[in-house]
Structures are given as C-alpha cells and as structure tokens.
C-alpha positions, 0 to 999 in steps of 0.5 A: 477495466479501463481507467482503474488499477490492481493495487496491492493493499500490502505493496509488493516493494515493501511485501518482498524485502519484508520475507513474505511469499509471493502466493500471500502478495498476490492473494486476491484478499491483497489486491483492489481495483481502484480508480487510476488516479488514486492509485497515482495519488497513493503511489506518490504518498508512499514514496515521500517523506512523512512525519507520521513515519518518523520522516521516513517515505511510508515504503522505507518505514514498513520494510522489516513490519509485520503484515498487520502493520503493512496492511493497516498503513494500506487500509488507511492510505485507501481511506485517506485518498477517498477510495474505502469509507472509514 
C-alpha cells in the first residue's frame, strides 16, 4: 500500500542479537502496516539517546531483553507516535 510500511513491533535489529528465531521476527502478530512517517518518526526515536534508557538509544538498551520487554517498548513507541490509541 503506497505511503505505508511493514514495521516490526519487536525490531529485527535488536530481535536478532537477542537469540530470537527469524520465524518469531517475522510472525505476522510482530508486523504492522503503518503510515511512512511515523514509521520514520519511530525509526529516528529509537536510535537516539533516551533518559528513559538510562541514556541509551532504546535499540541498545533492549539488545539481551526479553521478548515481552521488546515488545512493551514497541507498543509504546506505537502509541507514542499516534499510530495505536492507549
């Protein structure tokens, strides 16, 4: 669909050091078709230093977390760019 991406709730980036198998990455229940700017907006969030991860861009912080974890942190960066309601 133009103008929208496949974005990965749990990011691969972080998915893939943290042992999980690509089947579980790419499961549909991990992916949502979102609008491409937000997809931007999130994409440049989690790559900058933030104080709610000790300073840590979220993408380094959540390397070695657990799936629940990566997936709470993914929710809530969805909410937070306006793409899920609370």
């Amino acid at each position: 669909m133009a103008g929208y991406d496949r974005h990965h709730i749990v990011e691969r980036s972080t998915a893939r050091p943290s042992g999980f198998f690509e089947d579980t990455i790419n499961d549909p229940d991990n992916i949502v078709l979102i609008p491409r700017m937000q997809h931007w907006l999130i994409n440049r969030w989690c790559a900058r230093p933030n104080d709610e991860f000790g300073g840590l861009p979220p993408r380094e912080f959540l390397q070695g977390k657990s799936w629940d974890e990566q997936r709470r942190v993914g929710l809530n960066a969805l909410v937070d760019a306006g793409v899920l309601k609370p």
